[in-house]
N, C-alpha and C positions, 0 to 999 in steps of 0.2 A: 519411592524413588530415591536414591541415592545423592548426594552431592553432586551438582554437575563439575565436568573440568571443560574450560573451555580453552581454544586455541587463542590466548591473548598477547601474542607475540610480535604486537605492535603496530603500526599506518602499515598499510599495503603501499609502495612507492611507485607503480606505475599506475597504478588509479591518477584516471584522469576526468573527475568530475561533468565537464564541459564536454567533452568526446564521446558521452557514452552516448548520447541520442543525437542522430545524423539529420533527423525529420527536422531538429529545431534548430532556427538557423543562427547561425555567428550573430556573437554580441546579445541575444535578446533576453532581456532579462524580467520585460512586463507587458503581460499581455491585455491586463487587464481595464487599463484606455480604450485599448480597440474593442476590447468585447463589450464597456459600456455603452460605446455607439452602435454596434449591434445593438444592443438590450432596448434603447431610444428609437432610433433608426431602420433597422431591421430584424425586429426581434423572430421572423421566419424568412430564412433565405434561402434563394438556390444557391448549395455553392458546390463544391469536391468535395465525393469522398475514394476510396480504396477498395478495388475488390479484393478477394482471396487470392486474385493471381499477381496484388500489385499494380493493378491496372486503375489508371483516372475514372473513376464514375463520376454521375450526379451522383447531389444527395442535398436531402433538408436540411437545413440547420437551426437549431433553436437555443434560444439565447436567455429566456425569461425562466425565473422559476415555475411558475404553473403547467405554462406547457411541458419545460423538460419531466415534471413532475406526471405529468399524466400519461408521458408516453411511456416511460416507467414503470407507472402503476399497472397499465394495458398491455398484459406481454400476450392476448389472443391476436386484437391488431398488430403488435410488433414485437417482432419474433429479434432472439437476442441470436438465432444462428449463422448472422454472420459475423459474429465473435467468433462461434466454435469454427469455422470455416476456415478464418484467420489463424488462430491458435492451437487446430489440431495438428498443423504439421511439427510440433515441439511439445504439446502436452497429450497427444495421443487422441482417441478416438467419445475418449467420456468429459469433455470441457465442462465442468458444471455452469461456469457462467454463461456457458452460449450454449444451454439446453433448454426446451420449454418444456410445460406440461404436457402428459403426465410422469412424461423420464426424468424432468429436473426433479419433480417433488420426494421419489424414491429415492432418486441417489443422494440427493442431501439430505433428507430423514435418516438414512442412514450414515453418512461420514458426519451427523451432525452430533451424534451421539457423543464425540470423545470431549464435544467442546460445551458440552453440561456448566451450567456455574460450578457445579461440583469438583469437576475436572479443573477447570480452571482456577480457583480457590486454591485448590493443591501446586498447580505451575508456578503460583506469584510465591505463596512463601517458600516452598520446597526448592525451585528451581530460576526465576527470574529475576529476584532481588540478588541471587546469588551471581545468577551471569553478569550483570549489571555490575554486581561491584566486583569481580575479577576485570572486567575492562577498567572500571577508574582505579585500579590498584595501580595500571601500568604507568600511568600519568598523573596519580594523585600529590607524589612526592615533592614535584617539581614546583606548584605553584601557577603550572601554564597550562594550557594542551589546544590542541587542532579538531574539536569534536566531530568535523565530517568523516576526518580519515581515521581518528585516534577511536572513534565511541559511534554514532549514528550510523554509518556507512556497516560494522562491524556486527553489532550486537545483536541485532533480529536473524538473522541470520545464525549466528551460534543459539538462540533459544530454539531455534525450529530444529540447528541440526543435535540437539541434547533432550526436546522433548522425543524424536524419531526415536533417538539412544542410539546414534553413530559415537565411533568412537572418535578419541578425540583427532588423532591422526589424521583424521579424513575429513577433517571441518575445514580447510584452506579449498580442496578438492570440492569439498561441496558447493562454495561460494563461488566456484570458477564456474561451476554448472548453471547455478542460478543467473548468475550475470550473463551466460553467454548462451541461456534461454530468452531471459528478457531481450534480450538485443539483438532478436534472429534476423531482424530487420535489418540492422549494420552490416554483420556478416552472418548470411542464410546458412552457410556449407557447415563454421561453426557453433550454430546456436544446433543443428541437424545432429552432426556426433555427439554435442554436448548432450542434448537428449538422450540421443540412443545409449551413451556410457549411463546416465543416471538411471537410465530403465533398468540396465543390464545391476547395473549394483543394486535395485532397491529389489532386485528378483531374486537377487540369493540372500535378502536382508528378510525380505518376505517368508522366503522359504524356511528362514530359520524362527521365524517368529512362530510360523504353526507349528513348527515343528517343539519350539519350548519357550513360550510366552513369557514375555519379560515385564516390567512395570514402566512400558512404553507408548508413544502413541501408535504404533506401526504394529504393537500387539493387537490393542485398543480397537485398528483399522480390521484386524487379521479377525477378530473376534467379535465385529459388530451384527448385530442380529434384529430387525422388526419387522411381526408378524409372521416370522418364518422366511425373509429375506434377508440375503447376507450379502455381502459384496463379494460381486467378480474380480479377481487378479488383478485385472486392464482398467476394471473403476478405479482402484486403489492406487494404479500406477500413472492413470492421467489426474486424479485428485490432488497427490503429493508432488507431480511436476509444476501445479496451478501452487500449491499450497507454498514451495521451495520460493520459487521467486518473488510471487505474487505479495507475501506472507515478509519477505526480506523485504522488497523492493521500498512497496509500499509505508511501508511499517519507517523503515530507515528517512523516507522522504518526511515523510510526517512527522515523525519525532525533529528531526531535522527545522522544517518549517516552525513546529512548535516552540521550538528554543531560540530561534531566530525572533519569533516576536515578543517571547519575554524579554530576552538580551535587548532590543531596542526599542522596549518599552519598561524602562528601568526600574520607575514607581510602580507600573503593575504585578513586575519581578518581586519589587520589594514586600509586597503586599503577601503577593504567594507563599514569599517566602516563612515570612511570620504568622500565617494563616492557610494550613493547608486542607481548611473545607472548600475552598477555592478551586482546588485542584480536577475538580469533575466538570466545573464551567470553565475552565482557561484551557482544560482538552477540548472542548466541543465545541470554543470559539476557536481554536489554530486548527479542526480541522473543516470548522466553515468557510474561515478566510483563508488558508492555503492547501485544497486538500492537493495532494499527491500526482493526481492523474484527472486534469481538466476536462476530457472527453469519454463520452464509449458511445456505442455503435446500436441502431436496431435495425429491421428491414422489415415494411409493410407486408403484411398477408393477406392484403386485399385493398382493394379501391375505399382510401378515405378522407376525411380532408382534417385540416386544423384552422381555425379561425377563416375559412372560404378558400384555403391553400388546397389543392388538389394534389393528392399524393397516391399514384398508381400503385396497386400491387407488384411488391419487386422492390421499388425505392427503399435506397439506404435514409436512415435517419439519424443524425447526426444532434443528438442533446449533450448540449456545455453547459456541463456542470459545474464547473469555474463558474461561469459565466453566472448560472442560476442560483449560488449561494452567494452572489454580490449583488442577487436584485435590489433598488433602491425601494421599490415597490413593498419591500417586506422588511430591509432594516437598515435603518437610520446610519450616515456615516458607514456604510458597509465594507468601504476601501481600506478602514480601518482595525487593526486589533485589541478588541478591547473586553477581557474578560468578564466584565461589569454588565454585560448589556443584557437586554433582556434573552430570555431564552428562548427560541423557536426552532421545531425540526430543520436540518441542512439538508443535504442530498447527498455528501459526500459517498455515505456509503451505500448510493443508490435507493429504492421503494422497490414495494412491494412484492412479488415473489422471489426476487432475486437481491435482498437487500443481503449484504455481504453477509456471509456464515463467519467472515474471522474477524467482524468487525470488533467483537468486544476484548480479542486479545490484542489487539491493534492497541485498542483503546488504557489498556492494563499496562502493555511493556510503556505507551508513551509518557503515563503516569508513573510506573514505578523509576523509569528512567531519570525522569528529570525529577521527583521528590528523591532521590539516591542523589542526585549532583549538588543539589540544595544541603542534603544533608552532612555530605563528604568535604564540599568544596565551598568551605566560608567566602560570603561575599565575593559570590562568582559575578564577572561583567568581562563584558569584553574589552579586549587590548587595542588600547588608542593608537601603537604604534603601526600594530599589524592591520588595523583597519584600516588605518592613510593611506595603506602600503598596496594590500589586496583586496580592498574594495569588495568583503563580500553580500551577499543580495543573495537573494531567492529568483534561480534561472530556471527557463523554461518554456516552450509555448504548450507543451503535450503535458509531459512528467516534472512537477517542478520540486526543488528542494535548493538548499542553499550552496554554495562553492565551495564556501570554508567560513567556519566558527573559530574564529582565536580567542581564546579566553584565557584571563588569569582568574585567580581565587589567593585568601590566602591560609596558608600551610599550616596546621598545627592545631 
């Protein structure tokens, strides 16, 4: 794989952090009071949820880790297809998240091939320590910078669109697609074309890949093969519709969140900083305590109950995973960030059949991210003046991540 070039050509200016999700309403910036008394009080409730069409349903809601945990693990009782129900009208007809068995378990044996440790070993030194520092090159000089808009917001998104091997021209174009899939829900008409233009590009992207295989993931896709199964066209192109945004979104919230709780946890910072074995528990507590996307969805295939709760076949099931990685039940002080504590599995990236295929590059750009900032930008902390000023915090009741990071460092 060649050098990447990425598009580092500065903040996007009409990015509006706060705007992007319409579901979560003005001002709120914590949700997680109210989900405690859930977790206390009604740890199984009836409350809303969302059909495919938009439309108010019932639905369960669970609040505890154990339960969110087992409906999770049970994807014969709960079927994740009204995810794909939701999200095929933007990522096409092959949703991997919202497939069960036995379709889910091919298609990911298959798309799961390119993401090998092998593969990935090759991404960190070849290609993401490098995108990494072409973004802090832009802002390194100064002594300041705005990490949501300048760095988080930016970077996962050029790794995905440099592992594909778009060229660089078309990385701003890419990011307009991702964002105005995730947010079909704000406006449906443009999250609709934004799909169908990214279909249409990744079809003659495709094309040329069979046609003379590059050292890409989109070859990688083109050329994946188990048991004498290969992927269809339509797998590949509703794969990297989920992979584009899903892959930016998330990724960007998290790194996001993660630097939010060193930045205001300064000795734990400090700590990091001159001891970077550290670095694989201060990942796995930011994304216990603030993953990215507090909710997902299942729907019962049959008449069953949870703790004497009667849940008809058909019901949406509604497991907060926010909710269940701040069980008190499981860890001590949970409201808090603290890289020191003891270790036990989260949920962020979901259980058992469906536990995220891209968790571990999630997990790779968040580390190479912030060890690159520590290493570039002496005595990084945030700016006292701009924090009196813009008050920023981790927003959210759905997707959550920070407003804005003002940091100084210093130079030289």
């Amino acid at each position: 794989m060649t050098a990447p070039t990425v598009d580092a050509s500065g903040p996007y200016p009409d990015w509006d952090p706060l705007a992007q999700y319409p579901i979560d309403p003005p001002g709120s910036c914590n949700p997680h009071p109210r989900l405690a008394e859930c977790r206390r009080n009604t740890p199984i409730a009836r409350g809303q949820g969302w059909s495919d069409m938009g439309e108010a349903i019932e639905a369960l809601e669970l609040y505890r880790y154990d339960d969110v945990n087992a409906v999770l693990r049970d994807n014969e009782t709960f079927s994740s297809s009204s995810i794909r129900e939701g999200m095929s009208i933007v990522m096409g007809p092959y949703v991997l998240v919202g497939m069960d068995e036995p379709e889910h378990k091919r298609l990911r044996s298959l798309v799961a091939v390119p993401f090998r440790p092998k593969s990935l070993a090759h991404w960190e030194d070849e290609l993401v320590v490098q995108v990494v520092d072409q973004m802090i090159d832009t802002f390194a000089p100064r002594g300041s910078a705005e990490l949501v808009r300048e760095f988080t917001f930016r970077y996962p998104v050029q790794v995905i669109a440099v592992v594909l091997g778009l060229p660089v021209e078309d990385h701003a174009q890419f990011h307009e697609w991702a964002n105005a899939i995730i947010n079909v829900s704000a406006d449906p008409m443009h999250g609709i074309q934004c799909s169908k233009d990214l279909r249409g590009y990744l079809a003659e992207m495709l094309a040329d890949r069979r046609r003379a295989p590059q050292d890409d993931f989109m070859s990688e896709l083109a050329a994946a093969e188990l048991d004498g199964e290969v992927l269809g066209d339509e797998e590949i192109f509703s794969f990297l519709r989920l992979l584009l945004p899903a892959g930016a979104e998330t990724t960007y919230r998290a790194t996001g969140n993660f630097l939010y709780g060193l930045l205001t946890n300064p000795e734990q910072l400090d700590r990091l900083r001159v001891d970077r074995f550290l670095m694989t528990q201060a990942v796995e507590e930011a994304i216990r305590w603030e993953p990215p996307l507090l909710i997902t969805s299942r729907v019962a295939t049959r008449d069953t109950e949870i703790h004497g709760e009667k849940i008809p076949a058909g019901m949406q099931v509604v497991p907060h995973v926010g909710s269940a990685n701040r069980d008190e039940t499981r860890w001590e002080r949970a409201d808090e960030y603290d890289l020191f504590r003891e270790s036990k599995p989260m949920i962020s990236f979901g259980s058992g059949v469906h536990m995220c295929l891209g968790m571990h590059l999630a997990r790779l750009e968040m580390r190479v991210a912030v060890n690159r900032l520590l290493d570039r930008c002496a005595n990084l902390r945030l700016d006292p003046e701009a924090v009196e000023r813009d008050n920023p915090h981790i927003h959210g009741e759905t997707f959550r991540s920070p407003t804005t990071l003002p940091v100084l460092f210093d130079v030289g």
